[in-house]
C-alpha positions as CSV (number, residue, x, y, z in Angstrom):
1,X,152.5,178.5,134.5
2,X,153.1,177.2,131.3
3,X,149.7,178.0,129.7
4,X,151.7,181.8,130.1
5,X,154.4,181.4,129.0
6,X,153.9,182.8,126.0
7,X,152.2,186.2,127.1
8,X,155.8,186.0,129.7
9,X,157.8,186.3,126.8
10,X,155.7,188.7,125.0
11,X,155.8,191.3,128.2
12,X,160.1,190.6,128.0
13,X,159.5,191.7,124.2
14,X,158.3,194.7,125.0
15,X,160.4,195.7,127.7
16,X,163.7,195.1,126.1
17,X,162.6,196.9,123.1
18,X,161.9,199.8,125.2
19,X,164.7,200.5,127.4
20,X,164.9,203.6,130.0
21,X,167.6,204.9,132.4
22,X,168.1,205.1,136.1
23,X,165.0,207.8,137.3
24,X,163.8,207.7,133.5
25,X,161.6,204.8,133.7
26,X,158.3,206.7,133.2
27,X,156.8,204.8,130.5
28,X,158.2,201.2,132.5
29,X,156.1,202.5,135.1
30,X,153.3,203.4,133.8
31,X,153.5,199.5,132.0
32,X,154.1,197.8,135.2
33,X,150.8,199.8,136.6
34,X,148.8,198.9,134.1
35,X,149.5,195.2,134.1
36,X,148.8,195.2,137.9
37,X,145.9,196.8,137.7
38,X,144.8,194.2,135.0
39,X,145.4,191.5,138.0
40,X,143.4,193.2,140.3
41,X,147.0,194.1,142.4
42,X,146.8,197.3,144.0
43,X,148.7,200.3,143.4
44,X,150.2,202.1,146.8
45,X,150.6,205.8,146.7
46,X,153.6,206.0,148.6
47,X,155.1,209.1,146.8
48,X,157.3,207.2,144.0
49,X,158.2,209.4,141.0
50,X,159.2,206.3,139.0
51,X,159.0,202.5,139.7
52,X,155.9,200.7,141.3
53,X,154.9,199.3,144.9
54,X,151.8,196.9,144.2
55,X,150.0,194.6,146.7
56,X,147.6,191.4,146.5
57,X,146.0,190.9,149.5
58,X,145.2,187.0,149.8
59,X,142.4,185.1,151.0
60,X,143.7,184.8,155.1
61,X,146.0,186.9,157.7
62,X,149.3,186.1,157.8
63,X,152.8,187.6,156.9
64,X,153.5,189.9,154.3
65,X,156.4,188.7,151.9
66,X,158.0,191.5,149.6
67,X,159.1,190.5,145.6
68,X,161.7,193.0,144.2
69,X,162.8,193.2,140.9
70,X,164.8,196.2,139.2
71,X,164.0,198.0,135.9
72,X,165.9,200.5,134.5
73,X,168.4,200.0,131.6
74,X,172.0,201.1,130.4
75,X,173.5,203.9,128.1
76,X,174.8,201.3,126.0
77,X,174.4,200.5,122.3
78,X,172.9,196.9,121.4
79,X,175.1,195.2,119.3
80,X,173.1,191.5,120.3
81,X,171.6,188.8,118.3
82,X,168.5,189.7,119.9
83,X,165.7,189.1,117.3
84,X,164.2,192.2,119.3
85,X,166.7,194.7,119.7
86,X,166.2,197.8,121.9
87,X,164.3,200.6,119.9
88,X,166.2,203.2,121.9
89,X,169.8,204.5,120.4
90,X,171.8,204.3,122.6
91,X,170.1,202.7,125.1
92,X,169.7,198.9,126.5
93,X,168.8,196.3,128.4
94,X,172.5,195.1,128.7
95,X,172.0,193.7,132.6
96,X,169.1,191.9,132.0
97,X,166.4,194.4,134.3
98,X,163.8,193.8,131.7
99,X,164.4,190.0,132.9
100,X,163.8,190.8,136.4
101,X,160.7,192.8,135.5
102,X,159.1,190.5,133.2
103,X,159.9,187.2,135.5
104,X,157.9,189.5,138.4
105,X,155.3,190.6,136.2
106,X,155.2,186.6,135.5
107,X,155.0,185.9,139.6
108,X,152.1,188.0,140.0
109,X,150.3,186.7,137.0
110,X,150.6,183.5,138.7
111,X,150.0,184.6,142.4
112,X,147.0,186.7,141.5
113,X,145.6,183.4,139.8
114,X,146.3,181.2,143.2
115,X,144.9,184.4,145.4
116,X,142.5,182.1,147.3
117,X,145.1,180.1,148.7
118,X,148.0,183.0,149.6
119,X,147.7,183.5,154.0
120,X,148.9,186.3,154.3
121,X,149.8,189.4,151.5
122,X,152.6,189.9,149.0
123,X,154.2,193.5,148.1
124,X,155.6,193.6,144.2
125,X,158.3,195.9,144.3
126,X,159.6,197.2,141.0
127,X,162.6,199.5,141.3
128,X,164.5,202.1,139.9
129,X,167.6,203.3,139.2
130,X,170.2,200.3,139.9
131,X,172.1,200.9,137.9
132,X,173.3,204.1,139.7
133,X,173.3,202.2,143.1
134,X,170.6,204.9,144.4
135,X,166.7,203.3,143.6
136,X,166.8,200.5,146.9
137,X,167.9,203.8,148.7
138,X,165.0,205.4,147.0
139,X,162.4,203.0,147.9
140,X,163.6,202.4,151.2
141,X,163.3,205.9,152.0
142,X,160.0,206.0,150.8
143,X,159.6,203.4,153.6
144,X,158.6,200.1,151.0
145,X,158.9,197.7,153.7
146,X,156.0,199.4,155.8
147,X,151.9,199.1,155.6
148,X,151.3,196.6,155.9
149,X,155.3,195.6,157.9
150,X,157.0,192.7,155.4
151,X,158.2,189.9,157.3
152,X,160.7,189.2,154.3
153,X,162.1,190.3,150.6
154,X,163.3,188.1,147.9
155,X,164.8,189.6,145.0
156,X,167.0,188.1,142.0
157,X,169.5,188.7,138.9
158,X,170.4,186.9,136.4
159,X,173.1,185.1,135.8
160,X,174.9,184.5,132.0
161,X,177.1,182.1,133.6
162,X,174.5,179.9,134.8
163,X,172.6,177.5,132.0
164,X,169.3,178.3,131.9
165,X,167.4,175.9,134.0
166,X,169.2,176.5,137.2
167,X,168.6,178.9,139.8
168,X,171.8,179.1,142.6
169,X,170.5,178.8,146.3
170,X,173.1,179.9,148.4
171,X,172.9,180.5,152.3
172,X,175.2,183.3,153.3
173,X,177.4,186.0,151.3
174,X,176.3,185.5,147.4
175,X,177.7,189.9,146.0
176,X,180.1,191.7,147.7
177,X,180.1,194.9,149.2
178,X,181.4,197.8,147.2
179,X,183.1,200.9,147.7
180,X,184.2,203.6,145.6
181,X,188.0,204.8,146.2
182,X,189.4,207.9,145.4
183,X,192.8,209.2,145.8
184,X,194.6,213.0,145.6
185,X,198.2,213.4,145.5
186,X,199.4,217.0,145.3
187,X,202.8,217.8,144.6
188,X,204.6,221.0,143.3
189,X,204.3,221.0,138.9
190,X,206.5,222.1,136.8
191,X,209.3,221.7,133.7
192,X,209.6,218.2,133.3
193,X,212.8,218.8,131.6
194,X,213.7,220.5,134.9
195,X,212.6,218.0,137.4
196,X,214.9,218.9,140.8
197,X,212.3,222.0,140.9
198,X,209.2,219.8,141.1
199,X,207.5,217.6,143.3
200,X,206.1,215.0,141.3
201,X,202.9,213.3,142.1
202,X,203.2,210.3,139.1
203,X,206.1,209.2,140.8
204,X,204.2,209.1,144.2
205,X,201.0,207.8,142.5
206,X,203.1,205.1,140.7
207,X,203.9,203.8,144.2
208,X,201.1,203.9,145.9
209,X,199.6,201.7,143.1
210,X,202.2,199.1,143.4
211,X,202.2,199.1,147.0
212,X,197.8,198.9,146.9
213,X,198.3,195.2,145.3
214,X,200.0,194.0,148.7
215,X,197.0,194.7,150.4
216,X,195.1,191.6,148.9
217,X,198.3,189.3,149.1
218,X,199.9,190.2,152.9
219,X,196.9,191.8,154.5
220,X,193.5,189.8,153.9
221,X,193.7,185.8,155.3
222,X,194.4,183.5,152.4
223,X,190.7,182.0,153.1
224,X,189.3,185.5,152.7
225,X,188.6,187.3,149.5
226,X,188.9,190.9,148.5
227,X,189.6,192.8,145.5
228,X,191.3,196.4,145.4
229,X,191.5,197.5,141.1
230,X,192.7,201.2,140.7
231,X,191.4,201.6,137.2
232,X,191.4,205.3,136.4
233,X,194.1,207.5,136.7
234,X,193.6,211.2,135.6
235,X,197.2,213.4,135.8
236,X,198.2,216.4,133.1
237,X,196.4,217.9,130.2
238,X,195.9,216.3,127.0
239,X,199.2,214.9,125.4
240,X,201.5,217.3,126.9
241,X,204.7,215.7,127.5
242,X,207.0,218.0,129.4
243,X,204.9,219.0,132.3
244,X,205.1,217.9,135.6
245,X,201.6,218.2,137.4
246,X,200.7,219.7,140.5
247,X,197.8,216.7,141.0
248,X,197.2,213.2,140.0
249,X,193.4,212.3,140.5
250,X,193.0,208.1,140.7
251,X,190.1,206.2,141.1
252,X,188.9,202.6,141.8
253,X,186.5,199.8,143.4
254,X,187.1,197.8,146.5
255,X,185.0,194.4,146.9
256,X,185.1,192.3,150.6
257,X,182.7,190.0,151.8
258,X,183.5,190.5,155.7
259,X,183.2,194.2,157.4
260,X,186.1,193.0,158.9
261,X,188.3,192.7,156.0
262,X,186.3,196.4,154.5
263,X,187.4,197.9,157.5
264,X,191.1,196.5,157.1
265,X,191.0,197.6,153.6
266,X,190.0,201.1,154.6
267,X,192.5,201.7,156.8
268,X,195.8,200.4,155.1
269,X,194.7,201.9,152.1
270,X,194.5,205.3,154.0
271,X,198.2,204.6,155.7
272,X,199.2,203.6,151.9
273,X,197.9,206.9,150.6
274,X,199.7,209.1,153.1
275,X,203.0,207.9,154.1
276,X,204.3,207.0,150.6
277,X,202.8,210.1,149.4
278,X,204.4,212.0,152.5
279,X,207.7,209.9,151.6
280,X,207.9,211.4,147.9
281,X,207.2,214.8,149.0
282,X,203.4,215.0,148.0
283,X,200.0,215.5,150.6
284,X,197.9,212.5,149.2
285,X,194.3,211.7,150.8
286,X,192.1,209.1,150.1
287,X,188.4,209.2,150.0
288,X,186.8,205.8,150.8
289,X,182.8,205.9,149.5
290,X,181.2,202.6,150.7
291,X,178.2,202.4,148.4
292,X,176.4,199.0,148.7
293,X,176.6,196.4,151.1
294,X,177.2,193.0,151.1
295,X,174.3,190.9,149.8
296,X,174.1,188.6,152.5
297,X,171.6,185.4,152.4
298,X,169.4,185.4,156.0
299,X,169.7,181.4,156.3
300,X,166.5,181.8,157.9
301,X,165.1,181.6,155.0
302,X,167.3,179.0,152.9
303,X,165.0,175.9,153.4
304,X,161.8,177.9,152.2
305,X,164.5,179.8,149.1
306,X,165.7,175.8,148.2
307,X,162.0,174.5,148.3
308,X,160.4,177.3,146.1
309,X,163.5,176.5,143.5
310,X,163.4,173.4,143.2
311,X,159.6,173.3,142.5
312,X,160.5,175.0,138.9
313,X,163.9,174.9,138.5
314,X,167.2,172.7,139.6
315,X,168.6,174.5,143.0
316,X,172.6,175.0,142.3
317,X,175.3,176.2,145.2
318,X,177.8,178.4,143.4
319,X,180.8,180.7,144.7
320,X,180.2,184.4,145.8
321,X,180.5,187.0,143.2
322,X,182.2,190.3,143.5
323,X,179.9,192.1,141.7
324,X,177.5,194.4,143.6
325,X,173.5,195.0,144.0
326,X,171.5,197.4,145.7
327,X,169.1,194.9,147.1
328,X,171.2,195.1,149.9
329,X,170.1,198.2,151.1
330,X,167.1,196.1,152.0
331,X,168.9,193.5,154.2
332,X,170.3,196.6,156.4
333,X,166.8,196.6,157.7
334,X,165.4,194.0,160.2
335,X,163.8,192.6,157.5
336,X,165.3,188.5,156.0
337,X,165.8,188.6,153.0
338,X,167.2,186.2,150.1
339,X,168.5,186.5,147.0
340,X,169.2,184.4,143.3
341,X,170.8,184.0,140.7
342,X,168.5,183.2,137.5
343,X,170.5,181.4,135.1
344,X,170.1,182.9,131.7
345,X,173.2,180.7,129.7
346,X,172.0,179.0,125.6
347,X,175.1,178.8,124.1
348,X,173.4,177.8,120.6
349,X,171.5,181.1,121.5
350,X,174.1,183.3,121.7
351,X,173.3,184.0,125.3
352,X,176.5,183.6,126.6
353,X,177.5,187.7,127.0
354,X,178.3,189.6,130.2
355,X,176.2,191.5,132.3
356,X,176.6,195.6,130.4
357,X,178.2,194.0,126.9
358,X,176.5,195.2,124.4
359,X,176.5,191.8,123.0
360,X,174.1,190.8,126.3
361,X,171.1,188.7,126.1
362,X,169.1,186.0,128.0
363,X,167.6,182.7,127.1
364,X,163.7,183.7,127.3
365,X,162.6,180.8,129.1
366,X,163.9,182.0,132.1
367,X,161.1,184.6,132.5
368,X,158.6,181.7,133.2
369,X,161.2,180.1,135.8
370,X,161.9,183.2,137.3
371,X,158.3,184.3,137.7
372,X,157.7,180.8,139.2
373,X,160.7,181.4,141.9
374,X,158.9,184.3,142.4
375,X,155.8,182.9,143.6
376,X,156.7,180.0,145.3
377,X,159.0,181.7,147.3
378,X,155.8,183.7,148.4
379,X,154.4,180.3,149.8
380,X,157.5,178.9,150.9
381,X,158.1,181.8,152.8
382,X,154.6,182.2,154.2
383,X,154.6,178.4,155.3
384,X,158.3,178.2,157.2
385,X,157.2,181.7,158.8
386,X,154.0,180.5,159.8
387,X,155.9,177.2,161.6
388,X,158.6,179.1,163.5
């Protein structure tokens, strides 16, 4: 692995100089083919307009074991101390996909070299359009999983929070699920100087947003987690001052860990919506969009996950984050699967930004680690399957 690193960290180069957005990722693609091809991987047809399904067929039968990374970028602007900023204006690498990319790239340099000794097959699968929470959907209905059937999926994301060296191995709920909300509340507009002729809809909309927070701190068990953030509000036109509207528009994110505490969420949230609404006078309905699922760790696989990290990396055990990922649209499947978080951290880098700051970017030695987790999961996997 490390005789590579180099040519790693020269394939990261490129990428994050040449970023592309969700469904744009033509040139990516044609990239990712080309370096497969290079490895003797082969390219399935299975009607993808962007992103790559590749597969290396080892030396014995034995279970097929699916690598996922994602690979579009961000609208965003760079504004990091990368010494190889994005080419593109206005356009970025700002959640670290050309990470992911690279550090799978990276696994199937190194699993293509140790080919002779793989039982069973590995499926690279580089996807789209995360960013947009549509590209696992994308795949999945292009049926990835299927010819040859994968017996598991591993898949990972950085982390800027972790120091780079570390990769967290957690059995069990590691990003929540999320779900778009989005509420009406229609009342009667008018002269704000006149108010006793109007039905106001701020006044109901102010309540219901008060009365949301109580959800988190009555409703969900103190040794449960859930967050309910109304963070767009939309009511009048432009800076007029003295009109009452006839609609406020608001809109937010719900994250839970337990469908259980979603469903509970759902449904006071509703209640909220339409009685204080009803109580001020207004119709108000709530749309409740769940988009991504809870990324939740098979344990199944935790002791082959924890062996293939700590043969390149130190194994850590961190707390659940609320953010989201569409890998989970492949654990709705039948399918195990596993997930990690890559740490990325150099303070005396600079690599200490969020995921989508413009300030974002990743310690490059993580590429070799990642692409290492990659592979070994690929034998960890193949061994503990082959034992059951």
């Amino acid at each position: 692995m490390n005789e590579h690193e180099s040519e790693f960290v020269e394939t990261f180069k490129h990428l994050h100089r040449n970023p592309e957005l969700s469904f744009q990722e033509y040139e990516t693609t044609a990239f990712i083919k080309n370096y497969l091809q290079k490895l003797d991987i082969e390219i399935l047809d299975v009607g993808l307009e962007t992103g790559v399904v590749g597969l290396l067929k080892g030396a014995g039968d034995g279970p097929c074991i699916a690598l996922r990374a994602d690979i579009d970028g961000l609208p965003i602007q760079e504004e990091s101390t990368c010494e190889f900023p994005s080419q593109r204006p206005g356009k970025m690498h700002a959640c670290g996909h050309d990470t992911h990319t690279s550090s799978l790239l990276a696994g199937a340099t190194i699993l293509a070299a140790l080919r002779s000794e793989i039982k069973g097959s590995v499926k690279f699968l580089f996807q789209p359009a995360e960013e947009i929470n549509l590209g696992a959907k994308y795949m999945m209905n292009h049926n990835v999983l299927e010819n040859p059937r994968v017996s598991a999926i591993f898949g990972l994301h950085n982390a800027p929070w972790i120091p780079c060296g570390s990769v967290c191995v957690k059995s069990g709920p590691l990003m929540a699920a999320v779900d778009r909300i989005i509420f009406t509340i229609r009342g009667k507009g008018g002269h704000g100087g006149i108010p006793q002729g109007n039905v106001d809809p701020i006044v109901a909309a102010a309540a219901i947003i008060q009365a949301a927070q109580t959800i988190v701190s009555r409703n969900v068990s103190p040794t449960d987690a859930a967050v309910v953030s109304i963070c767009n509000v939309k009511a009048g036109e432009g800076t007029t001052n003295n009109v009452t509207p006839d609609e406020v528009k608001m809109y937010g994110t719900v994250r839970t860990y337990k469908k259980e505490v979603q469903d509970m969420v759902d449904q006071r949230l509703t209640e909220i919506t339409q009685r204080i609404s009803a109580a001020y006078g207004c119709e108000g309905t709530l749309q409740y969009l769940r988009e991504l699922a809870v990324i939740d760790n098979n344990p199944c696989l935790y002791d082959a996950a924890f062996a293939a990290v700590s043969a390149v990396a130190t194994p850590v055990d961190l707390v659940p984050s609320t953010g989201g990922e569409d890998f989970s649209e492949y654990l709705k499947s039948d399918v195990p699967g596993f997930f990690y978080w890559l740490g990325v951290r150099n303070e005396e880098q600079d690599c200490v930004y969020s995921w989508h700051s413009p300030k974002y970017k990743a310690d490059t030695r993580a590429i070799a680690i990642g692409g290492g987790t990659y592979a070994m999961s690929v034998f960890a996997a193949i061994k503990q399957l082959k034992n059951k």
